[in-house]
C-alpha positions in Angstrom: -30.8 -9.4 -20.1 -27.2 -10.7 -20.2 -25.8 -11.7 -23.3 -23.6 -14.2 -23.9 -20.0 -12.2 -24.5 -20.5 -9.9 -21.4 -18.2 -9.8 -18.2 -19.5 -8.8 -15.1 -18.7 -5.0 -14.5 -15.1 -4.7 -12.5 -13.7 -7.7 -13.8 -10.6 -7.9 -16.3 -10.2 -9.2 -20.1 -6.8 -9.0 -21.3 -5.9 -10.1 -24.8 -3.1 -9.5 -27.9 -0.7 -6.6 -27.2 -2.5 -5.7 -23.6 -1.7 -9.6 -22.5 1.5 -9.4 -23.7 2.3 -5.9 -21.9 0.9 -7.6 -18.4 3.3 -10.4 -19.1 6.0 -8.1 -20.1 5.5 -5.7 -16.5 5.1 -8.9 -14.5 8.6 -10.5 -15.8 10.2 -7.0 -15.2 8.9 -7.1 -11.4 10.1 -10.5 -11.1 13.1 -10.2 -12.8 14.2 -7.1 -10.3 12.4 -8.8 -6.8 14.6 -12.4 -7.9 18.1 -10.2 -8.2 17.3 -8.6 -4.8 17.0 -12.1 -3.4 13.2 -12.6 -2.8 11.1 -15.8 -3.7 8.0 -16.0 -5.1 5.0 -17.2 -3.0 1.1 -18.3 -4.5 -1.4 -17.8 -1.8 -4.9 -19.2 -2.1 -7.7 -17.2 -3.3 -9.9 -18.4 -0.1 -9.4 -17.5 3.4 -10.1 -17.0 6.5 -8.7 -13.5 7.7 -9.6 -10.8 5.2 -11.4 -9.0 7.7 -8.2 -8.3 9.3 -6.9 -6.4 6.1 -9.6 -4.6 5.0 -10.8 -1.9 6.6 -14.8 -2.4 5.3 -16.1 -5.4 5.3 -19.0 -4.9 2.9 -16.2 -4.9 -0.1 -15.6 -8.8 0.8 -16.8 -11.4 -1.1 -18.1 -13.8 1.6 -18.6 -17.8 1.3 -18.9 -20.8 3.2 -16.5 -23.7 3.5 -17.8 -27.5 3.7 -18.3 -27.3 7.3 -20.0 -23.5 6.8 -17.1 -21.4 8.7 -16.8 -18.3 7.6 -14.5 -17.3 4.6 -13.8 -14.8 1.7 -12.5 -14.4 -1.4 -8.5 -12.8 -1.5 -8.6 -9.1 -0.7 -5.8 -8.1 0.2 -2.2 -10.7 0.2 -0.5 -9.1 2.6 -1.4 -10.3 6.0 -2.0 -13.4 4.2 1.3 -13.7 3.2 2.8 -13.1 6.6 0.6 -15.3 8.6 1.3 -18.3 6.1 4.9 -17.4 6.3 5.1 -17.6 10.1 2.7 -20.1 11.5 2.3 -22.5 8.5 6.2 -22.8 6.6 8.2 -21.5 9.8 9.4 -24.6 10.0 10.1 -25.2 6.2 11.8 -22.1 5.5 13.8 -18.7 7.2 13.3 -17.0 4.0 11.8 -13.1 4.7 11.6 -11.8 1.8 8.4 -12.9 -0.5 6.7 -11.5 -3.4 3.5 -12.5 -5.3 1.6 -12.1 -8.8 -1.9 -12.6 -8.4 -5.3 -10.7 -8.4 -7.4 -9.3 -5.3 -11.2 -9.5 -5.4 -13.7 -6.6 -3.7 -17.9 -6.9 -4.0 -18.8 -6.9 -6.2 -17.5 -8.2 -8.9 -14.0 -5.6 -8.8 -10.9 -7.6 -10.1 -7.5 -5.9 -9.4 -4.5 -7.8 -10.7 -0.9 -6.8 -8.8 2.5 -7.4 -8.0 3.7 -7.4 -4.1 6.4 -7.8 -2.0 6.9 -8.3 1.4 9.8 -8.2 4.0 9.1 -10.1 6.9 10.6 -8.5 10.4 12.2 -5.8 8.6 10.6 -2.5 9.7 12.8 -0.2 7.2 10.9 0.8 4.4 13.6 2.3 2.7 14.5 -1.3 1.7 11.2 -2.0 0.0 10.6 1.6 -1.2 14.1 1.4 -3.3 13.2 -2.0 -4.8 9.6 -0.4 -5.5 11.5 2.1 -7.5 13.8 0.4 -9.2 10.9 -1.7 -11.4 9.3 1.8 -12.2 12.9 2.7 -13.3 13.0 -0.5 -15.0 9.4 -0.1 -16.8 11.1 4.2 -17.8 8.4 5.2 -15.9 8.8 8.2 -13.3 5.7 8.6 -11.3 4.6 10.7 -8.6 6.3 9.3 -5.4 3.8 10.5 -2.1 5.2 10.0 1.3 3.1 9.6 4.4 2.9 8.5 8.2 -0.1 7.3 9.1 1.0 8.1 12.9 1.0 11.8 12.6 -3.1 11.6 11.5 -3.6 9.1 14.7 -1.9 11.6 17.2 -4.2 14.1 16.2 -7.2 12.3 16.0 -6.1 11.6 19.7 -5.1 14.8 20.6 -7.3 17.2 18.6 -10.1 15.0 19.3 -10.5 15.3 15.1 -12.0 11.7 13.4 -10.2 9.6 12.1 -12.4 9.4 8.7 -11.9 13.6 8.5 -7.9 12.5 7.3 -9.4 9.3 5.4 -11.6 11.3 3.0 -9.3 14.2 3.3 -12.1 16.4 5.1 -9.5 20.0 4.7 -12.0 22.3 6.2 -11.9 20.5 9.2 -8.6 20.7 9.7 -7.8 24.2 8.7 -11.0 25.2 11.2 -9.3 24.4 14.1 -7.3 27.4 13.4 -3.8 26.4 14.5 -0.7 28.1 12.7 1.5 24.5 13.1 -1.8 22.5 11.9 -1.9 24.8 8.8 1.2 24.6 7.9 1.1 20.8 8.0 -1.9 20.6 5.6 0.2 22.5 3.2 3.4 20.8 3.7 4.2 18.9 0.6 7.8 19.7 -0.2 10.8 17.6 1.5 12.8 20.8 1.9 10.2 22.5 3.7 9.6 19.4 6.6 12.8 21.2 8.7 10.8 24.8 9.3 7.2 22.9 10.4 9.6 20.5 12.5 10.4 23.3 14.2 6.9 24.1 15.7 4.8 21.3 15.7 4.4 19.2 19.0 7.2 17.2 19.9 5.1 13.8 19.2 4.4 15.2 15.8 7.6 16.6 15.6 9.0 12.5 15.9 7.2 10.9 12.9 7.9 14.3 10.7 11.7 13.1 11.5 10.7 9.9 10.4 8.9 11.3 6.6 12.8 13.4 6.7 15.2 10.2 7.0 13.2 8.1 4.2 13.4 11.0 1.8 16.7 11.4 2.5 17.8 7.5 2.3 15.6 7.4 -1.4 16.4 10.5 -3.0 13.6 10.6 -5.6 13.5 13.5 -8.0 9.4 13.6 -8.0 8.9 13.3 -4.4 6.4 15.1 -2.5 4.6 14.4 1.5 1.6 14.4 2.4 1.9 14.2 6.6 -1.3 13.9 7.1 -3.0 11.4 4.7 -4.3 8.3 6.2 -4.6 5.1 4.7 -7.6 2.8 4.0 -5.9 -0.3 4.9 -6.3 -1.8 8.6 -2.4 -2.5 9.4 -0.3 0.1 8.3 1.0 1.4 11.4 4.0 4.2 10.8 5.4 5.2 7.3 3.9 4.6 4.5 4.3 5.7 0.4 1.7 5.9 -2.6 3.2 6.3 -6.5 0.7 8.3 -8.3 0.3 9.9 -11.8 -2.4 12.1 -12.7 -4.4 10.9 -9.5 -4.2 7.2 -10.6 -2.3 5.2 -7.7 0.0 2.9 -9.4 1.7 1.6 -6.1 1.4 1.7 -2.3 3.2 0.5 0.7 4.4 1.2 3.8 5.5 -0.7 7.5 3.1 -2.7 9.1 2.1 -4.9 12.2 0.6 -8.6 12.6 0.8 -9.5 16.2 4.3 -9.3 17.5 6.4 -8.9 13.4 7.0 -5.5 12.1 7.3 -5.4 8.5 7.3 -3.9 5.5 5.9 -4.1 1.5 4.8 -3.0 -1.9 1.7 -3.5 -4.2 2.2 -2.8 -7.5 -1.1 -2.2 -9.7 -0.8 -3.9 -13.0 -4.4 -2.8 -14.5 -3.7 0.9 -13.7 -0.2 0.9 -15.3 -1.7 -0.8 -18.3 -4.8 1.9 -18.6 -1.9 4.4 -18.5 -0.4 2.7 -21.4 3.3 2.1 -19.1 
């Protein structure tokens, strides 16, 4: 039986002081994405693509438009973004640099609400990473920042002949059975300071995106800012480096450089429910 004041299970209610809070985060985030010379951009909540941003497609909410082609509900913005950018307001606008306020949808019923930002055809994530810190800054909030390339998991999967889903679900055991020194020591490499002595024994390949985790570390110094070379992200497009702000195992944020067709670029997510739950 479903009564009459229930929500389905995943979705949000906001009201009084938590309303007031999302508003409050949301006009921060704007406030800092406006001064750093983006514009805002309202995508529609039905489309066409999801399945080229989300890695399973069982979590999409399916329909059927008026002449039954196949669409979803939004689950992720990003590609979204950058396809409407490109192919439908090329001609309207130059402007790269786009951020959004809107909520995701997964099957369910889960409701995320978040703020992102994207940098069309720039492939430096420093950029985005800085302006990703400077609203935590802004909110005096100093999470966890985790820094990542989702290349180095791909070149082993290749090379190793390791799956893919043994770095998605963080599968250790695998890893640390293959029972090589340099593989080790790259499952325990978490400090910046320490990349320098593993660079100096892993495979060259490897050795070529650990430079990469080095230079964005060094661009955004961070006081709370560990690496973790070989997570692996859920998402379909993130191709290179890629970043995750955590506190106590909650992801606030993620983002990281990506690919659709022939642009490189790079963005942000922010996660408005989990800073609210975490009272931010």
């Amino acid at each position: 039986m479903i009564f009459e004041h229930e929500i389905p299970e995943g979705s949000k209610l906001y009201f009084g002081a938590n309303a007031r809070r999302k508003r409050e985060i949301e006009q921060i985030a704007s406030d800092v994405l406006y001064a750093d010379g983006f514009e805002e951009i309202v995508v529609p909540l039905f489309s066409y693509h999801q399945h080229q941003s989300v890695s399973d497609p069982k979590e999409l909410i399916r329909l059927g438009d008026r002449d039954n082609h196949k669409m979803s509900l939004r689950a992720d913005t990003t590609i979204d973004v950058v396809r409407i950018i490109s192919k439908r307001l090329g001609r309207n606008t130059d402007h790269r640099k786009w951020f959004y306020i809107q909520p995701v949808y997964r099957y369910p019923s889960h409701e995320q609400y978040q703020v992102g930002a994207e940098i069309i055809g720039e492939a430096d994530l420093s950029i985005a990473l800085q302006q990703n810190l400077e609203i935590f800054g802004r909110l005096d909030a100093q999470p966890l920042l985790q820094i990542s390339n989702i290349n180095i998991p791909k070149i082993l999967s290749k090379t190793l002949g390791i799956a893919l889903e043994d770095f998605r679900h963080i599968r250790i055991e695998k890893l640390l059975a293959q029972d090589i020194d340099w593989l080790t020591k790259l499952v325990y490499l978490q400090e910046p300071s320490q990349i320098d002595a593993v660079m100096e024994i892993v495979p060259d390949s490897v050795r070529i995106e650990l430079q990469k985790i080095k230079e964005l570390c060094e661009n955004v110094p961070y006081a709370r800012t560990v690496i973790a070379p070989l997570y692996y992200a859920k998402m379909l497009y993130y191709d290179e480096l890629f970043f995750r702000v955590i506190e106590h195992n909650e992801v606030f944020a993620r983002g990281g450089r990506y690919q659709n067709e022939d642009v490189t670029s790079s963005g942000f997510a922010i996660y408005t429910d989990a800073l609210l739950e975490a009272g931010v």
